[in-house]
N, C-alpha and C positions, 0 to 999 in steps of 0.2 A: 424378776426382771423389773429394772426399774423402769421413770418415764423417760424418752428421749431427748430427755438433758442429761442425763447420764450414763454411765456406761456399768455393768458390772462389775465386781472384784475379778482379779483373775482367777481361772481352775486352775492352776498350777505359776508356781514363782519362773520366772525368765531366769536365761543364767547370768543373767547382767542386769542389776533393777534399772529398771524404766529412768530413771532419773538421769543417771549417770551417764545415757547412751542417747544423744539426742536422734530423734530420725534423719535420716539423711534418703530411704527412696519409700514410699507407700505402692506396693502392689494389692491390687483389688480386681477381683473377678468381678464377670459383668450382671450374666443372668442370673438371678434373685441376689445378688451383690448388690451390686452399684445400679443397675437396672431396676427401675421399680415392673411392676406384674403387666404392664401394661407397653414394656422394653421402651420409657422415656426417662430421663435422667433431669430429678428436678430443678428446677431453681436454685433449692437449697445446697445441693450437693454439688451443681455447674459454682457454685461460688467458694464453697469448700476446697473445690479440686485448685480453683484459679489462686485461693490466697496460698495453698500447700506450694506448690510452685512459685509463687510471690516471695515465699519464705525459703526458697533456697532448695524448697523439696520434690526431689525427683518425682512423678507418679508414673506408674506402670499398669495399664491395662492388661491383665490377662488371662485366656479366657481359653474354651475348650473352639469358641466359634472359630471359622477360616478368615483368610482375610477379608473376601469378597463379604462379607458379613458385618465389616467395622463401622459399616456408614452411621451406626447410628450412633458413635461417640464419635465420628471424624470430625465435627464442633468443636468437641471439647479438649482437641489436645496439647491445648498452651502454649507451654516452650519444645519439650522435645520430640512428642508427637511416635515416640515410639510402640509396639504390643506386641505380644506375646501372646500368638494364636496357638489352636491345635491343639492344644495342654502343650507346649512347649516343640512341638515341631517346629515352628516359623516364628524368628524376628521381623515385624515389618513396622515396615517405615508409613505412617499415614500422613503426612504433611501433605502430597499431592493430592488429595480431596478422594470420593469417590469416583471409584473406579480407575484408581492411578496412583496405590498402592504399591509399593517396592520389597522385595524381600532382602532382608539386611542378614539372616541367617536364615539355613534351612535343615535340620535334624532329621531324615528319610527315615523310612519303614523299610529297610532292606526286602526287597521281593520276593526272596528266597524264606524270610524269617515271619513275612504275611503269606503268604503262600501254605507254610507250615501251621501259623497260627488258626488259618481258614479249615486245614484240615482238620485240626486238631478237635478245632472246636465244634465240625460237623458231628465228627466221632463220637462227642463229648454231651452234645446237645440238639441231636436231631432234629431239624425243624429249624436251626439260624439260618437267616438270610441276611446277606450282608450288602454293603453298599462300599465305596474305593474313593476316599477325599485326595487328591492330588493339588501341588499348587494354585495349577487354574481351573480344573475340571473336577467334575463329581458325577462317578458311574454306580450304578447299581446292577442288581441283578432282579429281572422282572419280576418277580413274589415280593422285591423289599416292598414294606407300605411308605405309602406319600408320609413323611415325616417331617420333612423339611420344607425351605421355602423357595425351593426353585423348582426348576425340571430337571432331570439328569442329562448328561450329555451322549451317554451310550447305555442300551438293556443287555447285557450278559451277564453268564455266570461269573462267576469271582475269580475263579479258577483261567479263565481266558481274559480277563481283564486284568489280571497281574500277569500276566505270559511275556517273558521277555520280548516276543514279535509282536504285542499286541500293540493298536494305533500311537497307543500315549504312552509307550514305553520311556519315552525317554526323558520324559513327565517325573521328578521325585513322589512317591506315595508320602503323603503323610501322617494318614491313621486308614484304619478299616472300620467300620463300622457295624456292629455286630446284631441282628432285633431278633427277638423271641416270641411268638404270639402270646405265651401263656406263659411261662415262668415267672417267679418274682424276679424283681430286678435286683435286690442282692446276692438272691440265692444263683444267681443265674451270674454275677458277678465273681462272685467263691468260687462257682463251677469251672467258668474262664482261666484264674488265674492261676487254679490247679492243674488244671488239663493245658494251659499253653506256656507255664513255665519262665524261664528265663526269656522264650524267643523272644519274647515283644512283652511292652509293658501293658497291663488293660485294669483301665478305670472305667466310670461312667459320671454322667452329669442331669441324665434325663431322667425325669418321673418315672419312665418308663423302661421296661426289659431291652435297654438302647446302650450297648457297651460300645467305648472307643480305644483300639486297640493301636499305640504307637512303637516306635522304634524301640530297644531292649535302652532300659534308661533316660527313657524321651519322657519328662514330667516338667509340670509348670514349676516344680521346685529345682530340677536341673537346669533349666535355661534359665531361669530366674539367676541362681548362682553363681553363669558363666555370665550374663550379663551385668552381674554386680561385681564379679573379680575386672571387668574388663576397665570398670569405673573405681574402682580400690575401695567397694563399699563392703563391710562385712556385715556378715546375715542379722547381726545384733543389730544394727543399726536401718535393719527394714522390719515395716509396719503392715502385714499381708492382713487383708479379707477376703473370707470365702463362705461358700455354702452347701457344696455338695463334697462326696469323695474324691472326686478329681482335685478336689482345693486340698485333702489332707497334708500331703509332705512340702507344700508351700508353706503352710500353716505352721505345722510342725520347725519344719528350713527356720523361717524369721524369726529373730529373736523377741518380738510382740505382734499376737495375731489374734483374730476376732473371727468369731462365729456370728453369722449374722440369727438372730431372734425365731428366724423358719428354716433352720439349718438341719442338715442331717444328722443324726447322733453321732454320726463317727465323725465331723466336722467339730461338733460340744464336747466330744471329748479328745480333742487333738491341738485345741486351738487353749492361748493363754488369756484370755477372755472372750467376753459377749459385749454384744453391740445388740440392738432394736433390730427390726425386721425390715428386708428390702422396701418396702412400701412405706415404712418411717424412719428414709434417711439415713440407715443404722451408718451407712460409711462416713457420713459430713458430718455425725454427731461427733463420732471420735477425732476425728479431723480438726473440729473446733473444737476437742476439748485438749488436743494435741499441741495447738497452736498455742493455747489461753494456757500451756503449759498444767493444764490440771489434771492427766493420766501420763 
């Protein structure tokens, strides 16, 4: 790795070299992305992100957090103020500040196909306790552990919180959330993805045995897609950072992408370069080195 004036050679050639395809959107994840460890977004990168959009270039937050979670880029979002929560469940709109967030798309967890997943994976991994992300609300079931940074809004089983009669029925789901006290968190990833199949799609982003289980095809790299067809931007032409597995088929998707420097292996080997580590700016180096036309 070099110093954070530069960036990496890529691990693998783009299908279109770098030169010939100028950027046209930068999407970037947030946690250990764009976020430095401490979830504040420096100087360096608030100036990066402002000239990218100065120069004509779309940015796209997106991230695995919900909306009610955005405030801490709701600062920084220049001209179009759009993200891409959920891993791809929700397009929202943040221009109206905190707390006054818009959902501009919404990609559901069919209930019938969480409901299934829930089973599956009790079956599969005795001992998961799950928790139910909705547009506005976030239920769990009494055993999940405090993970997050709110309180929940109802304690039930999972099973009676995705029930068609149940209060917030009429609420779209837009991931389940999966905890294991003790399994590894890949291995416990693999286990998921074999045992629930096509129903639903499940990645994860946490350090921890913490999977996030969305609609069958619901990824940051599909809403990403539909959002770029809807602007006639082709995948070659976007610039993705990420750091966890939930960033792979983003990563993958754009025609040049970056692993940030503390990424997960399957992140270093999915992405067409490296960048420095969240905590050294890894997204505003490339940015500026985008701009100065030198990658």
């Amino acid at each position: 790795m070099r110093d954070n004036e530069r960036v990496t050679s890529a691990i693998r050639e783009p299908e279109t070299p770098a030169a010939a395809t100028p950027p046209r959107l930068i999407a970037t994840d947030l946690d250990g992305t764009l976020l430095r460890d401490d979830k504040s977004v420096s100087p360096r990168t608030v100036a990066a992100l402002a000239a990218a959009e100065e120069a004509g270039i779309e940015v796209f937050f997106v991230t695995g957090r919900p909306a009610r979670w955005m405030d801490v880029v709701s600062d920084h979002v220049h001209g179009h103020g759009l993200a891409i929560c959920g891993n791809g469940a929700a397009v929202v709109d943040l221009h109206g500040g905190p707390g006054a967030h818009r959902f501009v798309k919404v990609r559901e967890l069919p209930r019938d196909n969480a409901l299934d997943a829930v089973g599956l994976l009790r079956d599969a991994a005795p001992g998961t306790v799950y928790a139910v992300e909705q547009t506005y609300g976030f239920h769990q079931e009494p055993a999940y552990p405090k993970l997050h940074m709110e309180v929940p809004d109802d304690l039930a089983p999972a099973e009676d919180l995705l029930a068609d009669d149940s209060p917030t029925a009429a609420e779209p789901v837009l991931k389940i959330l999966a905890y294991h006290p003790e399994m590894e968190p890949d291995a416990f990833l693999t286990l998921a993805r074999l045992a629930i199949g096509d129903r639903a799609n499940v990645t994860r982003s946490s350090p921890s045995a913490l999977l996030e289980i969305s609609g069958p095809g619901v990824s940051k790299a599909s809403t990403l897609a539909l959002c770029c067809a809807e602007r006639g931007i082709s995948h070659e032409e976007v610039v993705a950072f990420g750091d966890m597995p939930n960033d792979v088929e983003m990563l993958t998707w754009a025609g040049r992408s970056y692993a940030m420097g503390n990424a997960h292996p399957d992140v270093l080997a999915a992405a067409s370069g490296r960048t420095v580590a969240n905590n050294d700016d890894g997204v505003a180096v490339v940015i500026e080195q985008l701009l100065n036309g030198r990658v």
